[in-house]
N, CA, C and O of each residue as an XYZ file, in Angstrom:
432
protein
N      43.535    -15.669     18.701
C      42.569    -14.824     18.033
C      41.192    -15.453     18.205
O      41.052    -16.676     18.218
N      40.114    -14.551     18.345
C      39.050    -15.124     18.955
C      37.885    -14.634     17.760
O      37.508    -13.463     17.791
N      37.348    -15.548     16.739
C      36.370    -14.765     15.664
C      34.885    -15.340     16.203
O      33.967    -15.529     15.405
N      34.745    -15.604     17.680
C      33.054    -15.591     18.087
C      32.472    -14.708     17.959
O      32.806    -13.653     18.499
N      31.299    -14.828     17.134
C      30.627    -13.627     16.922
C      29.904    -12.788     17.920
O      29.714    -11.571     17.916
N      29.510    -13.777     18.848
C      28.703    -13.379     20.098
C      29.631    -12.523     20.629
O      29.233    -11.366     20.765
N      30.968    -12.805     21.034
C      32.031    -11.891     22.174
C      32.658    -10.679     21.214
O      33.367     -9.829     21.754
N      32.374    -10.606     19.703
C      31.896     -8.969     19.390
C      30.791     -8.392     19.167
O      30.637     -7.260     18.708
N      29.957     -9.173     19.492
C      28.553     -8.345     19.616
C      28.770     -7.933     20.731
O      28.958     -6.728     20.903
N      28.794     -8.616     21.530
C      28.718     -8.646     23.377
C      30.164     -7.044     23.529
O      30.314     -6.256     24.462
N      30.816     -7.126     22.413
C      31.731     -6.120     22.839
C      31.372     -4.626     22.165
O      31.717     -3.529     22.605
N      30.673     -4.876     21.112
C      29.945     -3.751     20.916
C      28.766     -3.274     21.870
O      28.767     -2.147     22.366
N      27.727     -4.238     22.102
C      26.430     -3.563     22.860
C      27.422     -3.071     24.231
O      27.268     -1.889     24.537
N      28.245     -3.727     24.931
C      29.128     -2.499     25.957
C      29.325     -1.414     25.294
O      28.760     -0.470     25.847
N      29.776     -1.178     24.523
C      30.850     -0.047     24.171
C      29.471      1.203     23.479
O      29.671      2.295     22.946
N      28.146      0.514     23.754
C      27.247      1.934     23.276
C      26.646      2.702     24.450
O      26.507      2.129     25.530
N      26.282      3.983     24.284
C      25.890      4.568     25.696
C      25.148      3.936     26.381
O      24.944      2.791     25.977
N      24.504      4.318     27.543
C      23.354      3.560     28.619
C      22.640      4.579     28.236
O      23.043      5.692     27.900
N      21.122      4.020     28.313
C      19.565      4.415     28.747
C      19.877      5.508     26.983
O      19.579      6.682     27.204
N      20.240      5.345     25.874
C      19.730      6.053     24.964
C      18.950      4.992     24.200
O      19.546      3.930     24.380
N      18.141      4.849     23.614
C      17.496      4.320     22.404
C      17.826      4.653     20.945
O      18.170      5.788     20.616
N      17.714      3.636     20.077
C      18.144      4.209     18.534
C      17.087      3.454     18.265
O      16.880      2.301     18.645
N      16.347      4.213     17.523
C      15.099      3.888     16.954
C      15.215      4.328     15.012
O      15.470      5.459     14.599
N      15.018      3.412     14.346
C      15.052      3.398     13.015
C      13.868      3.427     12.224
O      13.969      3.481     10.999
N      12.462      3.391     12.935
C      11.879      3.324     12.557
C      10.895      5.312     12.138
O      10.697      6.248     12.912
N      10.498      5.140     10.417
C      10.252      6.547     10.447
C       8.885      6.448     10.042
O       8.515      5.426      9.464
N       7.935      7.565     10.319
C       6.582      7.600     10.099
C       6.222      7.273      8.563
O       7.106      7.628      7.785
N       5.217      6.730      8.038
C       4.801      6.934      6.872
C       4.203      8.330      6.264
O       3.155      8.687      6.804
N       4.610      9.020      5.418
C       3.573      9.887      4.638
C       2.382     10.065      4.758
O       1.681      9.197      4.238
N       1.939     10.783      5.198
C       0.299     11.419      5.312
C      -0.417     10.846      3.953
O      -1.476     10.220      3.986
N       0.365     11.170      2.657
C      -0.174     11.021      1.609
C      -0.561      9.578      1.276
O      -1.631      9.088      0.916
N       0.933      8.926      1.565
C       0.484      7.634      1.537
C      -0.466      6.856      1.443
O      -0.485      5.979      0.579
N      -1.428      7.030      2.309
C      -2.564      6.126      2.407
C      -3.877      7.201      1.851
O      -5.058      7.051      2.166
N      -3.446      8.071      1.143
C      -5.254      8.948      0.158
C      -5.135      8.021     -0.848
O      -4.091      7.836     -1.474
N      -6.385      7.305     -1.065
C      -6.700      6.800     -2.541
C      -7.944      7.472     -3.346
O      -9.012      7.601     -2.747
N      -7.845      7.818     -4.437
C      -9.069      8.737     -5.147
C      -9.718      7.435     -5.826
O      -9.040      6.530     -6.313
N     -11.259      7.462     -5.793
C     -12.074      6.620     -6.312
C     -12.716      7.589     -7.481
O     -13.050      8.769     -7.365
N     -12.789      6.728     -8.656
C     -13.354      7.410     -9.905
C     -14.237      6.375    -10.571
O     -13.976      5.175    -10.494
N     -15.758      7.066    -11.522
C     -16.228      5.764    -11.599
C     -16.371      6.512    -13.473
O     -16.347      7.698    -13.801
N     -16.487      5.507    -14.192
C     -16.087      5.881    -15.855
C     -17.149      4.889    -16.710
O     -17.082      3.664    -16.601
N     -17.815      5.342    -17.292
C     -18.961      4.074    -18.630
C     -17.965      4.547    -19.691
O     -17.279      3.765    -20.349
N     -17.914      6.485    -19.868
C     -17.816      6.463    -20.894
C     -16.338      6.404    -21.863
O     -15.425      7.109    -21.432
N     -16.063      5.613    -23.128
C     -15.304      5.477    -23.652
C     -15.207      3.748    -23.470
O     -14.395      3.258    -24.255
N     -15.725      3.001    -22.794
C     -15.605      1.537    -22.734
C     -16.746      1.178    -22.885
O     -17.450      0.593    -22.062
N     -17.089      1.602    -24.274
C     -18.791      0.821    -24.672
C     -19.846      0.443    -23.712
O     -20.508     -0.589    -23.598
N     -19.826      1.572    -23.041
C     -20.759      1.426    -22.440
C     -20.755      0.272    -20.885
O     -21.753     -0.258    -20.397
N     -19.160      0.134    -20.336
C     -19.602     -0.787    -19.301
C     -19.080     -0.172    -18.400
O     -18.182      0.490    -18.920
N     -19.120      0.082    -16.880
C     -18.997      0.650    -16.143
C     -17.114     -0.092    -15.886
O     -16.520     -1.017    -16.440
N     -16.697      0.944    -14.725
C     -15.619      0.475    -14.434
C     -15.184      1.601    -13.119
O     -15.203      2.828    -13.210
N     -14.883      0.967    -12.171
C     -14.185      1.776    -11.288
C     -12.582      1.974    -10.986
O     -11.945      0.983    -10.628
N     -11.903      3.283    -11.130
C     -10.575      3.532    -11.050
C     -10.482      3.925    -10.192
O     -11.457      4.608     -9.881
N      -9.195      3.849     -8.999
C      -8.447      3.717     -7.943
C      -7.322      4.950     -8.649
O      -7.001      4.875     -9.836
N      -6.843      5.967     -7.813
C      -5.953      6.358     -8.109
C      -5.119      5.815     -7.263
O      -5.692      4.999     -6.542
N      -3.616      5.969     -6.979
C      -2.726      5.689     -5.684
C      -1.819      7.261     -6.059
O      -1.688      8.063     -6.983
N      -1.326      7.016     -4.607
C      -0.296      8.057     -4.856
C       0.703      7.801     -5.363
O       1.036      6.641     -5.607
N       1.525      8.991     -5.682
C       2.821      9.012     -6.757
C       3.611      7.971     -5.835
O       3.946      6.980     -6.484
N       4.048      7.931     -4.319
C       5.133      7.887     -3.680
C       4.724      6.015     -2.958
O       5.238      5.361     -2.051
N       3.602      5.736     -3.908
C       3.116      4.003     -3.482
C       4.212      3.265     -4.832
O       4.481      3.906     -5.848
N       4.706      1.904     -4.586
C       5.710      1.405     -5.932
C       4.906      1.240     -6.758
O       3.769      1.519     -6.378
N       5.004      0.842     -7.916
C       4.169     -0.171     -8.653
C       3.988     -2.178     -7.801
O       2.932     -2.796     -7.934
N       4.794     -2.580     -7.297
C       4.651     -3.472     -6.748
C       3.544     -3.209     -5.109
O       3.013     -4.217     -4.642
N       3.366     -2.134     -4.557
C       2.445     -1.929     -3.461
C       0.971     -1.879     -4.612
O      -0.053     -2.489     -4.303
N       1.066     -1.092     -5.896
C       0.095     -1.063     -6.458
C      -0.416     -2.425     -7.093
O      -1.544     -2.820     -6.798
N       0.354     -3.121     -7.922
C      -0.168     -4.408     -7.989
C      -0.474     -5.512     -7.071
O      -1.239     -6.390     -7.471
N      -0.028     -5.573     -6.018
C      -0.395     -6.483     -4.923
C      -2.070     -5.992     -4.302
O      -2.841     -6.921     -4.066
N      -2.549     -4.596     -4.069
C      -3.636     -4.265     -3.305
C      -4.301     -4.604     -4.462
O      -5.433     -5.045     -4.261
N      -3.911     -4.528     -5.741
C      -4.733     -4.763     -7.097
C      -5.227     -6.094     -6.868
O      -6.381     -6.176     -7.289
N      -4.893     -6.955     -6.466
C      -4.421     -8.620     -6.533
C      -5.199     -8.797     -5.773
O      -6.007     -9.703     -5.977
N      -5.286     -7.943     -4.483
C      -6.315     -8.166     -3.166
C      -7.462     -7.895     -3.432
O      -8.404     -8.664     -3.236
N      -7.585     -6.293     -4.118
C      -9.109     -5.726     -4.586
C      -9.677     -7.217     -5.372
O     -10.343     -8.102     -4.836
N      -9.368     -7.188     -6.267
C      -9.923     -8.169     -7.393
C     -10.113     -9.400     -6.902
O     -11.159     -9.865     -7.354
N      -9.564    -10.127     -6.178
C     -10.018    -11.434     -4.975
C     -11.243    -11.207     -4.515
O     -12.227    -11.795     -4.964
N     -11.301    -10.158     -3.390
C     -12.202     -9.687     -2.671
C     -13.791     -9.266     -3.555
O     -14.933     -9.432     -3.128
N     -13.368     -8.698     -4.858
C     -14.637     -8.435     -5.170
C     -14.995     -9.478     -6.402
O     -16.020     -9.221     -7.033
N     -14.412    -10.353     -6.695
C     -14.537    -11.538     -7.656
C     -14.727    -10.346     -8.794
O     -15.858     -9.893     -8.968
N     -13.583     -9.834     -9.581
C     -13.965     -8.897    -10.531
C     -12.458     -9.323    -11.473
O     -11.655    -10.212    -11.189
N     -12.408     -8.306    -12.728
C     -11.720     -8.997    -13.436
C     -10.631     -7.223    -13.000
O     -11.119     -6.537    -12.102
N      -9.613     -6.819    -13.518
C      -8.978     -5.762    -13.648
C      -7.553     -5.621    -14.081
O      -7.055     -6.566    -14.693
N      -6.865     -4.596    -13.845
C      -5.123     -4.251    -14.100
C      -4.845     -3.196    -13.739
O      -5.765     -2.634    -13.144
N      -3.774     -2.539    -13.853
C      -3.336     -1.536    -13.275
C      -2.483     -0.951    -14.505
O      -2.158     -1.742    -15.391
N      -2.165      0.186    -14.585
C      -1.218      0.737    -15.259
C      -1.165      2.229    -14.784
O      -2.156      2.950    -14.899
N      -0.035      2.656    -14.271
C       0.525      3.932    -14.691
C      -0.166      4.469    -13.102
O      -0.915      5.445    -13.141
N       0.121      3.790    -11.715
C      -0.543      4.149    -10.379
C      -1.771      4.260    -10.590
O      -2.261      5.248    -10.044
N      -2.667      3.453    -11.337
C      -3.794      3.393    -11.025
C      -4.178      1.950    -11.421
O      -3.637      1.367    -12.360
N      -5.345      1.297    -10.488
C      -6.248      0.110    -10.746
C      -7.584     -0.036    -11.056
O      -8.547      0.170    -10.318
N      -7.569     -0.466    -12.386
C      -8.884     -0.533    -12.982
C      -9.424     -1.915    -12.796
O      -9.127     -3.041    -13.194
N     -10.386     -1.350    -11.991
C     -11.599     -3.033    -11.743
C     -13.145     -2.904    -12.364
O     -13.944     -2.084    -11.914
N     -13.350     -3.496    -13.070
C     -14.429     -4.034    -13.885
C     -16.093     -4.033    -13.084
O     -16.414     -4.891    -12.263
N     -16.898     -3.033    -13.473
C     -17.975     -3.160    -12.735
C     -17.895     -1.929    -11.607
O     -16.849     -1.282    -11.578
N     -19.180     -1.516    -10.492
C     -19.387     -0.445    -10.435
C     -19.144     -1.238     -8.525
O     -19.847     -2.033     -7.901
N     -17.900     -0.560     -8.177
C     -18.014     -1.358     -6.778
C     -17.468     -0.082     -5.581
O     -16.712     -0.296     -4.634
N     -18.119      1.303     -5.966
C     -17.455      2.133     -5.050
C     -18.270      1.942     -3.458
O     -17.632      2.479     -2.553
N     -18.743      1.693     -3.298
C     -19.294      1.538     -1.818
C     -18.406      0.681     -1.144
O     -17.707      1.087     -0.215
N     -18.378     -1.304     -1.842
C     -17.310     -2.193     -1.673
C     -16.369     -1.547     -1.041
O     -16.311     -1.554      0.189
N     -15.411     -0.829     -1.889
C     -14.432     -0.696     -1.944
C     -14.131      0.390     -1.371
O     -12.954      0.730     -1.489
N     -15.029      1.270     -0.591
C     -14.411      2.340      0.462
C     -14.285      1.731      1.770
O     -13.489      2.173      2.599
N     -15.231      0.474      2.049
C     -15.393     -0.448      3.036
C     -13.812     -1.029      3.235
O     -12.979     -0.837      4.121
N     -13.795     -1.792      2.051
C     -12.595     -2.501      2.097
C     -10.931     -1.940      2.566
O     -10.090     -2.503      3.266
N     -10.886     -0.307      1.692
C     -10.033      0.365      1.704
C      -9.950      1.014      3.130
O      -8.942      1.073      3.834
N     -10.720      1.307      3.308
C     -11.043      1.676      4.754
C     -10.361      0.957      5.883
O      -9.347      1.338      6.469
N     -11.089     -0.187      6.119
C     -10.783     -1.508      6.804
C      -9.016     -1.464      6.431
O      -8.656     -0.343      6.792
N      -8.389     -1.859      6.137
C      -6.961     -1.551      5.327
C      -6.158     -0.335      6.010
O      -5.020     -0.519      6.443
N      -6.762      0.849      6.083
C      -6.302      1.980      7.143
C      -5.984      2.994      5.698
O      -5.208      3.939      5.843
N      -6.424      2.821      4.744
C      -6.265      3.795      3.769
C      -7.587      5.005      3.673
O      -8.759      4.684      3.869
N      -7.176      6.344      3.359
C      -8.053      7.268      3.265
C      -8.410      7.415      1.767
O      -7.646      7.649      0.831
N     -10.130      7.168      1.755
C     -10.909      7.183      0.523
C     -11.249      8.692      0.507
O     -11.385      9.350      1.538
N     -11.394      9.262     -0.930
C     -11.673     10.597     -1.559
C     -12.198      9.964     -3.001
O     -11.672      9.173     -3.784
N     -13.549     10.706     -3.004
C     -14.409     10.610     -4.273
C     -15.695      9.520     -4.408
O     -16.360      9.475     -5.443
């Protein structure tokens, strides 16, 4: 009995057709990459703040990590809750640059 792994690999890649490809890889969502920029004073005494929407179909972990990046990048303070990231201060120009650069589509 022979349990090399190589001489059943080697006996599978024979045993699949010639010249087809299997490709696993699938496009991302159009939506995916729209982010809505919103800018808000009022209801936070008066201090500015810019909100990020994301889309429904981004995790919360894709949302806290770009959160993690925004807020590096613009030395700002922020959080996220509920697919959206709130960063401290008025940085929509920044941050269409940034988002941009990134390959994400800015709206607002």
């Amino acid at each position: 009995m022979n349990n090399n792994p190589f001489n059943v690999l080697s006996a599978l890649r024979n045993s699949l057709p010639e010249g087809e490809e299997i490709t696993t890889n699938t496009p991302k969502k159009q939506s995916h990459n729209v982010l809505k920029l919103f800018y808000e004073v009022k209801g936070r005494g008066g201090k500015p703040a810019t909100i990020i929407s994301c889309p429904i179909d981004m995790s919360d972990n894709e949302v806290s990590i770009l959160a993690s990046e925004l807020k590096k990048k613009l030395a700002t303070g922020g959080s996220t809750r509920g697919g959206e990231i709130l960063l401290l201060g008025d940085h929509r120009q920044q941050l269409r640059d940034i988002l941009e650069a990134k390959g994400f589509t800015v709206k607002g």
